[in-house]
C-alpha angles and dihedrals in degrees: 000000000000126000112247109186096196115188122206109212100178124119134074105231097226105169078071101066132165094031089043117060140159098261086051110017118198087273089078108048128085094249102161109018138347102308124050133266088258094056100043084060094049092043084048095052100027087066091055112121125256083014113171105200135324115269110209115184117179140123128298102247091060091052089113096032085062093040083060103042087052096048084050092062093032096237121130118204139158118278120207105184108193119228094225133356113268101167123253102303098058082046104050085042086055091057101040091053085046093056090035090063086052104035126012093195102042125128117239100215083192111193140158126257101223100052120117110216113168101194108060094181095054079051101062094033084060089052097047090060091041087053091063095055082055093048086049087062090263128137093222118196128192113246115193113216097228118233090204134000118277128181085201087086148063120235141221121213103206128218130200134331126272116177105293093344137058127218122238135260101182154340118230134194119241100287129211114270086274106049089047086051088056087039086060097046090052101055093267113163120201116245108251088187087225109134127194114193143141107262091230091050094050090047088049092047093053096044077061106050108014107009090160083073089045096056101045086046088056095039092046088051090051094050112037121126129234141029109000096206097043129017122358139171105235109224131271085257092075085071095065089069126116119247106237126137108238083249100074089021091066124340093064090052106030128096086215100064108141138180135203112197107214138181105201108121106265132173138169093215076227085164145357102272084070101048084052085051088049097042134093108269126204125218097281084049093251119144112211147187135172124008109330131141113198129201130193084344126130133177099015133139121224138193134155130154120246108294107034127096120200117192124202129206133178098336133117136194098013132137113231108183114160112185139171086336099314113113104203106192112175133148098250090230074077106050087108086069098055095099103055077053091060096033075060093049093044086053093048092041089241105117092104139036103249089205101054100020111358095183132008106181120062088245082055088048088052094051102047097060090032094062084038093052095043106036090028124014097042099045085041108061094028081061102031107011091055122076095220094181093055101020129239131061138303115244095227151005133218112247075254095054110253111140117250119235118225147111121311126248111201084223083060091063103033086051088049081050099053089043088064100040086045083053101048090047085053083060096252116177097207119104092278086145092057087038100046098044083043084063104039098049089045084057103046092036094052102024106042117117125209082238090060094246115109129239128251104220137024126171132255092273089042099256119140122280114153120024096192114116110208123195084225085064095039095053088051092049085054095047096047090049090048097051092042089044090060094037100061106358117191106049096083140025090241089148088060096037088058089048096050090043092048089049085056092048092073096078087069087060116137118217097234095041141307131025136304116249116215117241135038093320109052101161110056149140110234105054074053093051096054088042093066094049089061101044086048087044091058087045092049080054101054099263121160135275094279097073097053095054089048091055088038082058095045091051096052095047082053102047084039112038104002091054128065111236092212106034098034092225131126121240124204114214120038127178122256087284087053090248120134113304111249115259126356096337093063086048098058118112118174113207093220107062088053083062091050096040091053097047086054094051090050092056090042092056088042091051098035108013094225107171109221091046102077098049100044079048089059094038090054089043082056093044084054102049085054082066084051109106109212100199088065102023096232137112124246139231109243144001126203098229089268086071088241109132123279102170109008087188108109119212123204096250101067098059095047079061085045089061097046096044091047086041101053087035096053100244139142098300096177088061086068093036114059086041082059099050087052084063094062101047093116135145090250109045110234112040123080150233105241095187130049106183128222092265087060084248109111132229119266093236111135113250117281121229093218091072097064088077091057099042091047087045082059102040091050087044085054105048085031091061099039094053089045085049 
């Protein structure tokens, strides 16, 4: 019976705030030494004798920061990232399905990844023991004997004896300073939440009491995407879990409830007043961090980031954490009381600083764009954005916000169209029925061709420019038909408009497959691209059969010609065979239509199920991250097929299809977005930077309209996931 050290690294740590946040929980910070938390736990079980391989099981959105913290310490280990939180008995169930596929009698040694425990050989020795009670068919649990009453833990109240192990009487909920005192004095030992048990027992016990949490745990592990033997994406089964600790999942409920009392020093780091008691003291008992002088000043914790002094006078037993611009100051007899204080700041929408971090937490994330797009962008661009005297839209706006006066691209309309739609569908209260039909009469009163294509430029008073009709433009004029169809159906025949447009369309047809793009690249990738947003958003809509076949014949010129079958990226020019394009052009690869491209094949596969779809999604979500420069946390805009840098600028657009693809994937989503929020700090809210420049500065080029398509597609992609999550 293997060894299987499996670390939860679930939790947020809130009672220390502001060093522990959701984007890196306590579990990740160097608290007490030089690793974190985290490290010190995989270094501590990965040293247990007779140990298999390293479980990991956190979140999804601290997938890297775990790849990192492990590299640091040179360990590998098995990551299982959770698609959503479902509390510790869908986790450990996880991890148990996972061992349990490898090894039916291997021993989970569950632990938490945010526990200090000095002694490391106690530790084990502790395990070991504890490994025999699971080997005898028992559920042990670790039971610290207390050296003074706390209220910041639960409690077991042992048995009898069995062997090494007791069984136990009863679980207990933290209890006030007097009842712990009486706990003490009874026997009481506190509840370390370190579990020792054989993978197949813990399985059984949950098809017994909770099999609904079994069956998505061995479904999720079935199905997870990714490296079987490192990191992997448990399924979306995992989400139909129910949320229950594996307290009240199982112990409460199991015969073979067992407990181990131990003495090793032991500690959850559950507030500051603990990580003071764990820390290095000097000789007037202050822990400190960071730059502080104290004066007259004894039992005190200090922490504080380069660059910042803290000077103490006069004071004893405080707390002082600054921390991304946040100053916390308590007496450390309150810790406890850290968290009401934050549970104040998140309701008041104080709990970071908006200029430096303005969310943290992917339902941050969603709230941020979602209040810029509703009480900035969208008022912004109907008053300013709208010639309401000629009729259309503006191409751009000044960064403070005076509308640009140039020439009009017909993309430029129908994207304005689709904005609206898109905001009427998010439920906007703002006029986006009076905005999204401004913009589509403008565009088939002024772009319409005799031949039923649309034209690609007219000038500022709507007269013809430009007669070439470009399937780029036409696949915009389709999109933006389809959403404003569905939006506020019954005005205009749109149904019939997008029927009439596809049948002139035909006339672009390519022999070997597609369409024919105007200008010096005619076979191409992205008109193609657009072209299948709008074909998936008619049939979204309930059009008819034609526009599923044309999306059906799209995807499979991507998965067979745009992508390449080794590699798994997406090219962008190809010759009149849709093979490469000869020379550089055939080379180039943007970062950001991977992204797309792979955003489009995951719904695909969600609407369709079409097989190939999904992993050519994630391979071109791979082939994207590879564009992503870590130094500025941005994508860029575009890759020779190497994957070496070919223009290392990094426009707005491709981060707003970073955050969809890692959103309907399952990926990191704060990464994106936080590189997209950088892009609309602007002087006038609600317009945007479109290009960053190598040196992380921006260019100083107005805002263009066009962007807003791709920034409210990521914003309802954002709101849209979070509520179907």
């Amino acid at each position: 019976m293997a060894i299987y050290p499996v670390i939860m690294c679930g939790g947020s740590g809130t009672r220390l705030w502001p060093a522990s946040r959701p984007a890196r929980p306590k579990q990740f910070l160097p608290l007490v030494g030089a690793r974190s938390m985290f490290q010190e736990t995989v270094l501590r079980v990965a040293g247990l004798e007779g140990a298999a391989q390293v479980v990991v099981v956190a979140g999804v959105a601290h997938g890297k920061l775990i790849a990192a913290q492990l590299s640091e310490i040179g360990v590998e280990a098995a990551v299982l990232l959770e698609p959503e939180p479902r509390d510790s008995a869908p986790a450990m169930a996880g991890a148990c399905a996972w061992i349990a596929q490898r090894d039916q009698d291997g021993v989970a040694v569950v632990v938490a990844a945010d526990h200090h425990v000095p002694d490391a050989d106690a530790f084990r020795a502790a395990v070991l023991t504890a490994v025999e009670g699971a080997r005898q068919g028992l559920i042990v649990t670790l039971g610290v004997r207390p050296d003074a009453p706390s209220s910041a833990y639960g409690y077991i109240s042992p048995g009898e004896a069995a062997g090494l192990v007791w069984t136990v009487k009863a679980f207990v909920e933290k209890p006030d300073i007097e009842t712990a005192r009486d706990y003490i004095t009874a026997g009481y030992l506190w509840n370390s939440g370190n579990f020792v048990v054989s993978a197949a027992l813990l399985l059984a016990e949950l098809d017994a009491f909770e099999p609904a949490i079994s069956a998505a745990a061995r479904a999720a592990v079935a199905s997870a995407q990714g490296d079987a033997g490192e990191s992997q994406v448990l399924g979306e089964a995992f989400a139909t879990a129910p949320k229950i600790s594996i307290d009240y999942a199982v112990m409460e409920k199991t015969k073979a409830a067992a407990v181990l009392p131990v003495d090793f020093a032991w500690s959850d780091l559950g507030a500051w007043d603990a990580v003071w008691a764990a820390s290095e003291r000097d000789q007037s008992g202050n822990a400190v961090r960071g730059r502080a002088l104290a004066v007259d000043a004894s039992d005190c914790l200090v922490r504080t980031p380069a660059g910042t002094q803290v000077t103490l006078i006069g004071v004893k037993d405080i707390a002082v954490v600054v921390d991304q611009g946040q100053v916390l100051v308590c007496n450390l007899s309150a810790s406890q009381q850290v968290k009401t204080a934050v549970d104040r700041l998140k309701a008041e929408g104080r709990e970071t600083l908006p200029s430096t971090a303005p969310f943290d937490t992917i339902e941050g994330a969603a709230a941020w764009f979602d209040r810029w797009l509703r009480t900035s962008a969208l008022p912004l661009w109907w008053t300013l954005g709208a010639d309401h005297v000629r009729g259309g839209f503006h191409e751009a706006l000044t960064p403070e916000g005076e509308p640009v006066e140039a020439p009009r691209r017909s993309r430029v309309q129908t994207r304005q169209t689709f904005v609206y739609a898109t905001a009427g569908q998010m439920g906007w209260q703002g006029p986006w029925r009076q905005a999204a039909w401004h913009g589509m009469t403008y565009f088939l009163d002024r772009y319409r061709r005799p031949d039923g294509l649309f034209r690609a430029l007219v000038s500022e008073a709507g007269e013809p420019l430009d007669e070439t009709a470009a399937l780029y433009d036409q696949a915009f004029a389709l999109l933006a038909m389809a959403t404003l169809n569905a939006a506020d159906p019954g005005h205009v025949d749109l149904a019939g408009e997008g029927r009439l447009l596809l049948e002139a369309l035909q006339v672009l047809r390519h022999p070997a497959g597609g369409f024919r793009e105007a200008g010096a690249h005619p076979f191409q990738a992205n008109a193609h691209m657009h072209l299948l947003e709008a074909a998936m958003a008619w049939t979204d809509a309930g059009g008819g059969p034609e526009w599923q076949a044309l999306a059906e014949e799209i995807v499979e010129l991507a998965l067979t010609r745009f992508i390449d079958p080794e590699a798994g990226f997406l090219r962008e020019f190809f010759n009149a065979d849709w093979a490469p394009a000869p020379g550089e052009d055939g080379r180039l690869i943007e970062p950001g239509h991977q992204f797309e491209w792979a955003w489009l094949l995951a719904r695909w596969s969600q609407m369709t199920g079409e097989p190939r779809a999904l992993p050519a999604a994630r391979r071109l979500y791979a082939a994207g991250l590879r564009g992503v420069d870590p130094a500025r946390g941005v994508a860029i805009n575009a890759l020779n097929d190497d994957f070496t840098s070919r223009n290392a600028a990094a426009r707005l657009w491709p981060q707003t299809e970073w955050l969809k693809a890692a959103l309907i994937l399952g990926e990191d989503v704060l990464a994106p977005a936080h590189a997209l929020v950088r892009y609309l700090d602007t002087p006038t809210t609600g317009t945007w930077r479109d290009l960053g420049l190598p040196t992380g500065s921006f260019g100083p080029e107005p805002a263009p309209a066009s962007s807003f398509y791709h920034i409210v597609a990521a914003c309802q992609a954002l709101t849209s996931g979070l509520q179907n999550g």
